[in-house]
C-alpha positions in Angstrom: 33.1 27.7 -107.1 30.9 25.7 -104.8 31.4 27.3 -101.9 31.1 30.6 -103.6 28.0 29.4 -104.9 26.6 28.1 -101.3 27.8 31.9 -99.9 25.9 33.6 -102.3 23.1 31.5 -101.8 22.0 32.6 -98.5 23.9 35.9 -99.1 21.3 36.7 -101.7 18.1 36.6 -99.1 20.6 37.6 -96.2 17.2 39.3 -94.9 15.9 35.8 -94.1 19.3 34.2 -93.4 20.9 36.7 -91.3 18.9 39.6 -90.1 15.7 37.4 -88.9 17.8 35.4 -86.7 19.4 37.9 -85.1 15.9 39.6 -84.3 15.0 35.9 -82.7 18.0 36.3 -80.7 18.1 40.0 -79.5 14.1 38.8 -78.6 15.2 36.4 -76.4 17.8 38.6 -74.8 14.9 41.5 -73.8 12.7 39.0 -72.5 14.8 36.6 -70.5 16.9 39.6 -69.6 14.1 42.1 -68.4 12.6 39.4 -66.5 15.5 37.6 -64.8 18.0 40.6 -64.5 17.7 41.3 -61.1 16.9 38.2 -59.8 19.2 35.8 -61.2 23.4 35.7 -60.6 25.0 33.1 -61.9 29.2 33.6 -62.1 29.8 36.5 -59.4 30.3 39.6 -61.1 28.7 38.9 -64.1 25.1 39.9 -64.7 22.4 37.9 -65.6 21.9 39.8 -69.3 26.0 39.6 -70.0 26.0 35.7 -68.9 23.0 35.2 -71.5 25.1 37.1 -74.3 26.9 34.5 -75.3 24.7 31.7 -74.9 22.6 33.3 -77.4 25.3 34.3 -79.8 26.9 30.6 -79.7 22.8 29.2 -79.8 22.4 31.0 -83.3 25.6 30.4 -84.6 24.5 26.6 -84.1 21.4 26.4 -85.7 22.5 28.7 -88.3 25.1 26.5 -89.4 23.1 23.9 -89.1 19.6 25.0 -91.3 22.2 26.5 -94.3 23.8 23.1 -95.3 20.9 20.9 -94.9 18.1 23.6 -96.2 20.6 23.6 -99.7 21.1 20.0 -99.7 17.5 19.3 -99.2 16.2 22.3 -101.7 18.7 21.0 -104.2 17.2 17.6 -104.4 13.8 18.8 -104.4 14.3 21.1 -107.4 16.7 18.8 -109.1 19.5 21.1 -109.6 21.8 18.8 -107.6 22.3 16.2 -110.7 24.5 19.4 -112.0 26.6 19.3 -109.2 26.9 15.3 -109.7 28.2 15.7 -113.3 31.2 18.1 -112.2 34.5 16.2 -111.2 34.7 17.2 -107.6 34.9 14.4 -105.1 33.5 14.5 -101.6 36.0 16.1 -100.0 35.4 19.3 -102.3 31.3 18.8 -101.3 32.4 18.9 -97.4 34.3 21.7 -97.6 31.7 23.8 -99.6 29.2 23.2 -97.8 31.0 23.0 -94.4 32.2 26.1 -95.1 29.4 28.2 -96.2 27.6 26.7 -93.2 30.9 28.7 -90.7 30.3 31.5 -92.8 26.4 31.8 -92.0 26.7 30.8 -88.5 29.6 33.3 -87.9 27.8 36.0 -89.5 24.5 35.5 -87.6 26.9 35.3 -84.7 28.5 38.0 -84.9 25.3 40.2 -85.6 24.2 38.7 -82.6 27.0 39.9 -80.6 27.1 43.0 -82.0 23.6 44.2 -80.8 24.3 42.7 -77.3 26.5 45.3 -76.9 23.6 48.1 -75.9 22.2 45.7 -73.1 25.5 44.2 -71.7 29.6 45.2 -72.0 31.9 44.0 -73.8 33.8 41.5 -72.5 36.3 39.3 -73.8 38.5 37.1 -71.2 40.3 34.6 -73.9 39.5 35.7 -77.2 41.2 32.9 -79.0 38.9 30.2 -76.8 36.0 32.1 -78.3 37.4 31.6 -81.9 38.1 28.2 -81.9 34.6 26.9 -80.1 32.9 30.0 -82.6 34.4 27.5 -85.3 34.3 24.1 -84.1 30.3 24.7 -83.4 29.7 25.8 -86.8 31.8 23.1 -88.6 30.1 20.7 -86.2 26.5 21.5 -87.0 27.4 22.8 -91.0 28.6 19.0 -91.0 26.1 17.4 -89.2 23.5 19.7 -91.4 25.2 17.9 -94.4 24.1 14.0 -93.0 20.7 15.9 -92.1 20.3 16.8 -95.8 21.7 13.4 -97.8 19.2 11.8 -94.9 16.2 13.7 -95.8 14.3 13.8 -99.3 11.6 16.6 -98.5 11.9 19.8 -96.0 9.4 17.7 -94.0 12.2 15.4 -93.0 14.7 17.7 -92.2 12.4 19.7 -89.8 12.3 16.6 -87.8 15.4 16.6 -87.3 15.6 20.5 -86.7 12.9 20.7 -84.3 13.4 16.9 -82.7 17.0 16.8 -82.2 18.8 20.3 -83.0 16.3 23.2 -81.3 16.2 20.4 -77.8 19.3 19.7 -77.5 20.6 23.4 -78.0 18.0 24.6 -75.6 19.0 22.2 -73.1 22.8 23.0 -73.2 22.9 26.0 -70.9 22.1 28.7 -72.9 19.6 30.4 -70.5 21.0 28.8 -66.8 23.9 27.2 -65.5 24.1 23.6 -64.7 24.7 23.8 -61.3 21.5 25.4 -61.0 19.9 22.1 -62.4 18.6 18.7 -59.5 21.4 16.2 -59.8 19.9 14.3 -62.2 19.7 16.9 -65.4 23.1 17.5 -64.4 24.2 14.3 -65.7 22.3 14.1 -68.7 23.3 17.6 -69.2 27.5 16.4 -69.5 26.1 13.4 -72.5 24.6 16.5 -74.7 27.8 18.0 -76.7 26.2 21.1 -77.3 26.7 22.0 -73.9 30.7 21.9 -74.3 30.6 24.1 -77.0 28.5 26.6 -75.7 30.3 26.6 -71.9 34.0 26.8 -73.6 32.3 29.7 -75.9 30.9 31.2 -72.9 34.3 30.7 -71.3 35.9 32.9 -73.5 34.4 35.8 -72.2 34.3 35.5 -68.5 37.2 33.2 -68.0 34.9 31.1 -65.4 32.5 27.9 -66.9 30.5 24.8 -65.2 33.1 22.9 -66.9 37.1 22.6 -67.6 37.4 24.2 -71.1 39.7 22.2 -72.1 37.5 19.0 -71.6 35.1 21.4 -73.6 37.6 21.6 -76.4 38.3 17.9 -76.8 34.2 16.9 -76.4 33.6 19.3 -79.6 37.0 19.2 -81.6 36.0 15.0 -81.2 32.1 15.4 -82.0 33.5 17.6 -85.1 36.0 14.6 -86.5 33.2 11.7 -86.0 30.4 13.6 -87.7 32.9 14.7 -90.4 34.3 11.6 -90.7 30.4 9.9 -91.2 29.7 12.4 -93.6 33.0 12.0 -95.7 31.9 8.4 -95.7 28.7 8.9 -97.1 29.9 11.8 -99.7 32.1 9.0 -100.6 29.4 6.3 -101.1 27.2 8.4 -102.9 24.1 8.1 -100.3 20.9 9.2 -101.4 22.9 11.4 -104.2 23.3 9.1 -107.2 19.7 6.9 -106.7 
């Protein structure tokens, strides 16, 4: 019944949730794409647009997942509603997969819209379809659970844009969305392998053109890991009661 609950929650205003970030992303696509299409190559074969396709899809699945647990957690306390959700018998586990789970759902959808709508600029293409699935739902269970520690952390929506707009937007920016690494100096390189969103978005992109900066199966065991430590931190603090029962 939670999870239902968290669906219909940003199912309800799916204007806000789902079509206005997929207008952000088809945006980005008609700029970046008009601008660098003809001067930019990265895999052979691939144009620039079709290369930026998935980077974009993978970027708003991220942040998707990301804003719908921690905007719920953080509205709930606000309004108070979340001492009803206290009072019920479900345990922590049941919280995490609620929210975890509404937080794939959003991201998946906003994906897929995504995708969908990059099919007029770029063809379909779809190498490994099952590596596309799994990093599709390791970044969203990644960032639904790290959205979760975002919103037990943070008591207004002041303090969870912080960490939206300090942490989340920079470090999905910086992951390879818009370039290759290889294009990068030596030096953002390496800082570049330390940022996980990177993995997750070079497996993704891996899916579809079977080529990535990176082996994906290095990519796969950098987010499936990321996934088990933030879940296992945010199990612990379910557990404890952080910031829920004060």
């Amino acid at each position: 019944m939670l999870l239902r609950k968290e669906i219909l929650r940003f199912w309800r205003v799916a204007f806000q949730t789902i079509a206005a970030p997929v207008l952000t992303a088809v945006l980005y696509l008609m700029i970046f794409g008009h601008v660098l299409s003809d001067r930019v190559q990265v895999y052979p074969g691939v144009s620039y647009v079709a290369f930026l396709a998935p980077g974009l899809v993978m970027m708003s699945v991220l942040q998707n997942a990301f804003a719908n647990s921690a905007s719920s957690l953080v509205q709930s306390k606000i309004m108070g509603n979340l001492v009803f959700v206290l009072l019920t018998p479900l345990g922590g586990r049941h919280w995490f997969i609620a929210y975890v789970g509404a937080a794939i759902a959003r991201g998946l959808l906003v994906g897929l819209g995504v995708y969908l709508v990059t099919l007029f600029y770029a063809p379909p293409q779809a190498a490994y379809p099952l590596w596309i699935l799994a990093f599709a739902l390791l970044g969203a269970g990644l960032m639904g659970a790290l959205g979760m520690l975002a919103g037990l952390w943070a008591d207004k929506f002041d303090q969870m844009a912080t960490f939206q707009n300090f942490i989340v937007m920079p470090m999905t920016f910086l992951a390879g969305v818009f370039y290759s690494i290889h294009s990068l100096p030596g030096i953002w390189q390496t800082l570049s392998h330390f940022n996980p969103f990177f993995y997750m978005i070079d497996g993704f992109r891996y899916g579809f053109f079977g080529v990535s900066d990176v082996s994906p199966w290095l990519s796969l065991g950098v987010a499936g890991g990321s996934f088990v430590l933030v879940s296992m931190l945010t199990l612990y603090l379910l557990k404890s009661g952080y910031k829920l029962r004060s």
